[in-house]
C-alpha positions in Angstrom: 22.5 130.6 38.7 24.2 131.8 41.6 27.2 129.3 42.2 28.9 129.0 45.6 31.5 126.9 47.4 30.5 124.7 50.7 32.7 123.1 53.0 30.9 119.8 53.6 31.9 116.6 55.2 31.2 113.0 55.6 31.4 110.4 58.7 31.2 106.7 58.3 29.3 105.4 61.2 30.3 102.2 60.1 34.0 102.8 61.2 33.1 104.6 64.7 34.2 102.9 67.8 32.7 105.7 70.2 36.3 106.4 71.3 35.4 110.3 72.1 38.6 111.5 70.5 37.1 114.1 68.4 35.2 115.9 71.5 38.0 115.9 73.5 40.2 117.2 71.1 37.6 120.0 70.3 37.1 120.4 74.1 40.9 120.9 74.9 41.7 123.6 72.0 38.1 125.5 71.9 35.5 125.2 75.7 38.4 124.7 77.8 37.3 128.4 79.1 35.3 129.8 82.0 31.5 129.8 80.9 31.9 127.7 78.3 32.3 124.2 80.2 29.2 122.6 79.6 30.0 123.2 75.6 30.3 120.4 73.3 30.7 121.7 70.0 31.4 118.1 69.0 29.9 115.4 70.9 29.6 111.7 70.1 25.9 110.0 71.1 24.7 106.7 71.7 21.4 105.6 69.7 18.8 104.6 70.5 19.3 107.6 73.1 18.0 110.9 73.6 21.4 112.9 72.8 23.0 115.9 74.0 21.2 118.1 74.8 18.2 115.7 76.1 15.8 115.3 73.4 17.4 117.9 71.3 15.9 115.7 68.1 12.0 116.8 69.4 10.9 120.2 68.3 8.0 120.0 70.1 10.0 121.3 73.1 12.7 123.3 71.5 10.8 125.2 68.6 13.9 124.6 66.2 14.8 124.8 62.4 12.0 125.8 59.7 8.5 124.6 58.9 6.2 125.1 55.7 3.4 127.5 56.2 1.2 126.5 53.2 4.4 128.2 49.8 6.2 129.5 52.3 8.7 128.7 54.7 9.5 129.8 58.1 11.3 129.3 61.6 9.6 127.5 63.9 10.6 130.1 66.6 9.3 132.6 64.5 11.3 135.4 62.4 13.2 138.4 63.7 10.1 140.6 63.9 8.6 138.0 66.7 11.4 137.2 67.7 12.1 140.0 69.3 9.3 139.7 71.7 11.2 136.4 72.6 14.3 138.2 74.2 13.3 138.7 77.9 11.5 135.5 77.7 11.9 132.6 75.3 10.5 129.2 77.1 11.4 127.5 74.2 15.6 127.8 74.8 17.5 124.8 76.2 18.4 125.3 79.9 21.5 124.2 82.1 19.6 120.9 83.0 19.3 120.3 79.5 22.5 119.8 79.1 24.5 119.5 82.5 25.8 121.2 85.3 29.7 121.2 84.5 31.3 120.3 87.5 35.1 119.3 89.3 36.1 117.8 92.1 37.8 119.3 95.4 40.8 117.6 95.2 42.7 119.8 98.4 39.6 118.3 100.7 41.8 114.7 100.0 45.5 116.7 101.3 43.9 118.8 103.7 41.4 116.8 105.4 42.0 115.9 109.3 43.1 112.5 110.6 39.9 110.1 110.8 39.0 106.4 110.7 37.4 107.1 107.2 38.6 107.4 103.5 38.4 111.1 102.4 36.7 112.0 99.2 36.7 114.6 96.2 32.9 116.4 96.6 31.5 117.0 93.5 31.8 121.0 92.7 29.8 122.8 90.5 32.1 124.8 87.8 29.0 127.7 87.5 28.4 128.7 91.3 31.3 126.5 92.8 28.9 125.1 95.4 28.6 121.1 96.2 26.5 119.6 93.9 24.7 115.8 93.3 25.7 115.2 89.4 22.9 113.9 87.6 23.7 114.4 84.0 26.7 114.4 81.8 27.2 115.2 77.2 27.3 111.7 77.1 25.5 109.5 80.3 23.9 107.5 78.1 26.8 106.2 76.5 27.0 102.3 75.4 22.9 102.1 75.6 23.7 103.1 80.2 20.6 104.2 81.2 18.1 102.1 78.5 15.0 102.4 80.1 15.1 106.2 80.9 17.1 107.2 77.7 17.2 104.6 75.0 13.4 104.0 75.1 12.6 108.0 75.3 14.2 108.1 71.9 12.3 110.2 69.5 13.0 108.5 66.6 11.1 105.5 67.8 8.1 107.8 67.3 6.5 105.8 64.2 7.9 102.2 65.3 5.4 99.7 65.7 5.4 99.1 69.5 6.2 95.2 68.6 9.4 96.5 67.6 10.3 98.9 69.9 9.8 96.4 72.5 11.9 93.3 70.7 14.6 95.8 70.2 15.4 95.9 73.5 15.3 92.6 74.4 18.6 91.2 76.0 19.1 89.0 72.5 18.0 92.2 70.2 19.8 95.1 71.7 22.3 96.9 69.5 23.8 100.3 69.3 25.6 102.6 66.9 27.2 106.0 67.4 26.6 109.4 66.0 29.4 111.9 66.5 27.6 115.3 65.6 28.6 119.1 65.0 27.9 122.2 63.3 26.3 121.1 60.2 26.9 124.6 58.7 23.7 124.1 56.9 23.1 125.5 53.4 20.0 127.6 55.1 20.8 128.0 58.4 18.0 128.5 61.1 20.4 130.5 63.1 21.5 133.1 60.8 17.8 133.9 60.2 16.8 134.0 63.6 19.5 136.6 65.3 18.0 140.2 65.5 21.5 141.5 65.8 23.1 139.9 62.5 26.1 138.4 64.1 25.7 134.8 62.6 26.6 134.8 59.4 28.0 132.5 56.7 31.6 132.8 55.3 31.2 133.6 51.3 34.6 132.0 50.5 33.5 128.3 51.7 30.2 128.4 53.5 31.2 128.0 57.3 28.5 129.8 59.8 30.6 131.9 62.1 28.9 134.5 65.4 30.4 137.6 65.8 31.4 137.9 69.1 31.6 141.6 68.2 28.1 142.1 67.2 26.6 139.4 69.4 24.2 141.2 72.0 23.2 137.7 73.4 19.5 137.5 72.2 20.1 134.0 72.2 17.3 133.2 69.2 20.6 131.2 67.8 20.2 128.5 70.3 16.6 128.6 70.3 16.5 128.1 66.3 19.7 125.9 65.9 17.1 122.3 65.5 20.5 120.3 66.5 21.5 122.7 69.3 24.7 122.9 68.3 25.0 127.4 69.1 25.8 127.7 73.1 25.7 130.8 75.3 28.8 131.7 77.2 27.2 133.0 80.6 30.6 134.1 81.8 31.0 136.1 78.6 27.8 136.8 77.3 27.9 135.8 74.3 26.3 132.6 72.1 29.5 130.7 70.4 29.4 127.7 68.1 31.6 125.1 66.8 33.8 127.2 63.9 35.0 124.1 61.9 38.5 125.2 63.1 38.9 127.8 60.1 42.0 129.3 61.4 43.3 125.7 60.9 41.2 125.2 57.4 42.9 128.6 56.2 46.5 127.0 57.0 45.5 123.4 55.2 44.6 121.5 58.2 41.5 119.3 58.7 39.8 120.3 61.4 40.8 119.4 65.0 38.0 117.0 65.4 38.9 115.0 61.9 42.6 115.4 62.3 42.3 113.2 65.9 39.4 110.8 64.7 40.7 107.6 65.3 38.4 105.5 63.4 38.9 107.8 60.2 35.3 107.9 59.0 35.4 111.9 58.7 35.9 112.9 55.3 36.4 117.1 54.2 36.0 118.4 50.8 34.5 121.0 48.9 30.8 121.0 47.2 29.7 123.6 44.5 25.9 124.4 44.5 23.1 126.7 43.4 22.3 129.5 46.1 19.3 130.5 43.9 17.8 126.9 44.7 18.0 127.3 48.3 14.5 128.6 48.9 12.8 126.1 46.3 14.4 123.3 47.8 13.9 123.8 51.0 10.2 124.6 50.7 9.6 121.3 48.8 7.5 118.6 50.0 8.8 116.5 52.8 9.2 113.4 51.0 11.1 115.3 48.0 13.5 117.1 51.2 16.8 114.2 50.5 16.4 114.8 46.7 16.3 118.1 46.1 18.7 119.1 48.2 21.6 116.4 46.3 19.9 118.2 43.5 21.7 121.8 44.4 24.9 120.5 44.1 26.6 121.1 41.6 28.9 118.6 38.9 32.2 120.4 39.2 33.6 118.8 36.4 30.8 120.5 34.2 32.1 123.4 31.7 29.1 125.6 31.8 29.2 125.1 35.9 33.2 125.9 36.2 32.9 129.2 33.8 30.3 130.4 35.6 31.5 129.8 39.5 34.3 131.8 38.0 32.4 134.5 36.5 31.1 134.3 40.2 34.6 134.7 42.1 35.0 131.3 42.7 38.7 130.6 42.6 40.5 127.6 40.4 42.0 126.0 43.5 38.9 125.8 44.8 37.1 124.4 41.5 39.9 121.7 41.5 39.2 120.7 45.3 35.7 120.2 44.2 37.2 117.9 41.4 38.6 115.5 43.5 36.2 116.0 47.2 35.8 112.5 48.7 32.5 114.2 49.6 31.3 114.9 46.4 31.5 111.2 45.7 29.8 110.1 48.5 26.9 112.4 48.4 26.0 113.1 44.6 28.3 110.3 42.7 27.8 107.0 44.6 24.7 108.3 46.8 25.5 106.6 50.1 26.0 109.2 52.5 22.4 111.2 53.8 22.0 114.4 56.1 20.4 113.9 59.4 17.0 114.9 59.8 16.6 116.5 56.5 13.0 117.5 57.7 14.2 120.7 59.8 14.7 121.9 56.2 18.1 123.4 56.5 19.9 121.7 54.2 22.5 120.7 56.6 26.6 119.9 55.1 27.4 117.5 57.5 26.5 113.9 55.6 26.2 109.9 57.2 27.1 106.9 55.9 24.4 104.8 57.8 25.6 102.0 59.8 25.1 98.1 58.4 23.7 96.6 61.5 24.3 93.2 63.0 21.3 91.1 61.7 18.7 88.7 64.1 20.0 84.9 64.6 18.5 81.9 65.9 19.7 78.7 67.5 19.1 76.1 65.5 20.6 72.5 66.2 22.7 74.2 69.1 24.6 76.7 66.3 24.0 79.9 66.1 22.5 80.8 62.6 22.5 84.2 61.3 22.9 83.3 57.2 19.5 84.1 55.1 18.6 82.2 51.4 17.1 86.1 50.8 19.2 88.8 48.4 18.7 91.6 51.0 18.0 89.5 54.2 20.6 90.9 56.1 18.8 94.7 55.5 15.3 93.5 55.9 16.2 91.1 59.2 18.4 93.8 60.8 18.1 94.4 64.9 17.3 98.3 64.5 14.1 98.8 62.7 14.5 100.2 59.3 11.9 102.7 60.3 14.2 104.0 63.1 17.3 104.4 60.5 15.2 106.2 58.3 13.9 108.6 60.8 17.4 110.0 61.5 18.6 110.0 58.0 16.1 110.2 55.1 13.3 112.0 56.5 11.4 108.5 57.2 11.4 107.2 54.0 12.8 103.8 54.6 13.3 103.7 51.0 16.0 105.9 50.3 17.6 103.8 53.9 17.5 100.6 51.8 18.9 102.0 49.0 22.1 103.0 50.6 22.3 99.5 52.7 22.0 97.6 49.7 24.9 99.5 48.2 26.9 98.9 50.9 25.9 95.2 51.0 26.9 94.8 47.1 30.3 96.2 47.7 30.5 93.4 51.0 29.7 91.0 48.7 31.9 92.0 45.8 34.9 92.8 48.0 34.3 89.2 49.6 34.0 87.4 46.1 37.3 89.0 45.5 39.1 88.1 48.7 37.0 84.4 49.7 35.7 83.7 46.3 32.8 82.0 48.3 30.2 84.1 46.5 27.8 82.9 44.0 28.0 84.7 40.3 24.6 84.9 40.1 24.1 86.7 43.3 26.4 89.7 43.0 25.2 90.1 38.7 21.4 90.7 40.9 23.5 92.5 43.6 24.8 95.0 41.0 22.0 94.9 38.9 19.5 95.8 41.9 21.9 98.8 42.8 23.4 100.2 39.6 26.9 99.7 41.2 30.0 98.4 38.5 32.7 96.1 40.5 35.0 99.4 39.6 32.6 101.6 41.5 32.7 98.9 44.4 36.3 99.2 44.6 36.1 102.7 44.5 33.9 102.6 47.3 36.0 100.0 49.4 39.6 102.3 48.3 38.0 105.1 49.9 36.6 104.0 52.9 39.3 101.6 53.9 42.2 102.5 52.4 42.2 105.6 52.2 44.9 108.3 53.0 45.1 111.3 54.5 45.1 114.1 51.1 42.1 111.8 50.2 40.0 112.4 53.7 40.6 116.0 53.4 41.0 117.9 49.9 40.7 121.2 51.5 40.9 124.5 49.0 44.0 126.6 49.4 43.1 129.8 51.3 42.5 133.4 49.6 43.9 135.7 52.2 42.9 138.7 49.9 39.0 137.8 50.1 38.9 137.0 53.8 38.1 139.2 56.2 39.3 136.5 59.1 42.3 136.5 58.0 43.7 140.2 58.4 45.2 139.0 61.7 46.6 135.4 62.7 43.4 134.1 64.8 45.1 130.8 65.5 47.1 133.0 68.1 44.1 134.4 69.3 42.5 132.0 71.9 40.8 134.2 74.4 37.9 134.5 76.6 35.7 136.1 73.7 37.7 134.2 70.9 37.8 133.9 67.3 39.8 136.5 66.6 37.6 139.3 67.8 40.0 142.2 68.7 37.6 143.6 71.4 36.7 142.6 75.3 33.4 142.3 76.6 31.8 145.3 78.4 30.0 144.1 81.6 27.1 146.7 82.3 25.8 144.6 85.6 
């Protein structure tokens, strides 16, 4: 048993309101640099909608994460040794268009321009050849469902929903939305590290975060080709690829991440996870329908004697043993099993974890009211706007299963948190609520405590730093913001 720490995390999409906080934060301390304008290491989506970059969810066209070839497993973009015939020409990578041509505006046109009968304007300026340019495309243009019929419908998700359903679910009276902030998921076995011919992504030891040297980077770019949410970037001022770093000069100091610290709904939660590295390759080879499952089997019960003496007999330090004790991630994922990594079928075990949303459910008109209530248990699941096919496909792999699980959870805890405030619930009907989900009232609460009244030390238990054991920290990075960044003590040589 080979017993390591993760950094994982947690977001609530219940409690986001799309506010874009988190990217701009991210944007202002980390891409606000030439070359890297079109980077959004966080970004917050829209779905139904195609994402950032467009259609980054269809592999199809981007030849990302890992796929089993009969026992084994291997990137879709093909190892290192292929690779390699990739680097002059890969038609698989992303492109500019992809994403979006960053641009400005030339604000001196509107102090500078002559007298005239008409209204001067700021052109439109693009921020990689500075020429005028016709914006077509932004991180987020198809926020609050803008766009519907050339974004929302191109969803790939929808891929298995009965066409009945994709076409009621955007009718006028159907139409909902939720959000999906996203990130490095600093996966467990991460497509990118295996992919880069020069070794310079790699993952921390000490807690799991998947960093690129900007030292050893040589720009091969497989990183972005294999990266199945196309969250690595190239810098085509510096040349070099660059990725979101889960602010771990900030981590090493005891701050969340900038992202978390500035969310304003509060439904990102930080904490430690202990798992099995010798699991990885078993796990993630498994069949497809086993992929959620396994993967909450590698982690770890920290509380466990035999699994504490032996992540110390592995280095693994007390602090971080104790933060593993009391992770508000640990709960959600392996204790109350109500948080589910997105598209678990790219098979990298990904650490970033989703509470799925509880959508509004279908009313009628009846008598001139507006009636939404249901005589069924689970009505509220089964009648909901977004097809539980859809939900599934982002978060379980399709099993609609393992979706309705977690929603009925949630429901139980509704009702058993209303009961307590309204008292207008039945007896009868939350004993069947907690005896369909295994739930206790005390694990409702628990479940309510943390997700709505939760403070800040609860959000984030984050492991007090090692500076002996980290290579990172020799030098204060945090003072360190440059044009190659990250605390890389060197400049890029141009050769052209």
């Amino acid at each position: 048993m080979d017993i390591r720490s993760q950094i994982a995390m947690v977001f609530h999409l219940d409690k986001c309101i799309g506010c874009h906080t988190c990217s701009i934060a991210c944007k202002n301390i980390w891409t606000d640099r030439k070359g890297a304008e079109y980077m959004w290491w966080n970004n917050v989506e829209t779905k139904p909608g195609t994402g950032y970059p467009t259609k980054w969810e269809d592999q199809k066209i981007y030849k990302g994460g890992w796929v089993k070839n009969g026992d084994k497993l291997q990137l879709r973009v093909a190892g290192k040794p292929t690779g390699l015939t990739k680097l002059y020409h890969n038609p698989d990578m992303p492109v500019m268009d992809d994403y979006y041509e960053p641009w400005t505006y030339d604000y001196d046109h509107l102090f500078e321009a002559p007298a005239g009968s008409d209204q001067p304007t700021a052109r439109t300026i693009s921020l990689v050849t500075g020429e005028p340019i016709d914006v077509k495309g932004g991180p987020n243009w198809d926020d609050d469902l803008s766009g519907t019929p050339d974004y929302g419908r191109n969803d790939i998700n929808l891929k298995n929903v009965c066409a009945e359903d994709q076409e009621a679910m955007f009718q006028l009276e159907r139409m909902t939305m939720h959000y999906l902030p996203r990130m490095c998921n600093h996966c467990l076995n991460p497509a990118c590290v295996a992919a880069c011919p020069s070794g310079a992504v790699y993952k921390r030891g000490e807690d799991g975060v998947v960093l690129i040297s900007q030292e050893k980077c040589r720009a091969w770019r497989l990183c972005v080709t294999a990266c199945p949410y196309k969250k690595s970037y190239y810098n085509w001022s510096s040349g070099k690829s660059e990725k979101c770093l889960l602010c771990y000069p900030r981590l090493e100091t005891g701050q969340a991440p900038a992202c978390m610290h500035s969310c304003v709904g509060r439904i990102r939660y930080l904490g430690v996870l202990l798992y099995d590295a010798d699991k990885i390759k078993e796990f993630a080879s498994c069949p497809e329908d086993e992929l959620i499952d396994r993967q909450l089997d590698i982690y770890l019960n920290p509380f466990s004697e035999k699994v504490i003496r032996d992540a110390k007999k592995n280095g693994i330090a007390d602090s971080t043993i104790e933060a593993a004790q009391k992770s508000p991630v640990y709960k959600f994922v392996k204790e109350w099993k109500i948080a589910l990594p997105l598209h678990a079928e790219f098979r990298t075990m990904p650490s970033l974890f989703y509470v799925p949303p509880m959508l509004p459910v279908m009313g009628k008109m009846e008598n001139g009211v507006y009636e939404s209530t249901t005589t069924n248990l689970w009505g509220k699941i089964e009648e909901s706007r977004l097809p539980l096919q859809y939900l599934a496909n982002l978060f379980s792999a399709g099993n609609q299963d393992k979706i309705k699980e977690v929603l009925k959870k949630l429901m139980t805890v509704r009702y058993h948190r209303r009961q307590v405030t309204v008292n207008d619930i039945e007896g009868s009907l939350l004993d069947a609520a907690f005896e369909s989900t295994g739930l206790t009232p005390d694990v409702a609460d628990a479940i309510y405590r943390l997700t709505s009244l939760v403070k800040y030390d609860e959000r984030f238990v984050i492991p007090a730093a090692h500076r002996e054991e980290a290579i990172e920290m020799i030098e204060s990075t945090d003072d360190r913001k440059g044009n190659t960044g990250f605390g890389g003590t060197k400049g890029t040589r141009r050769v052209f």
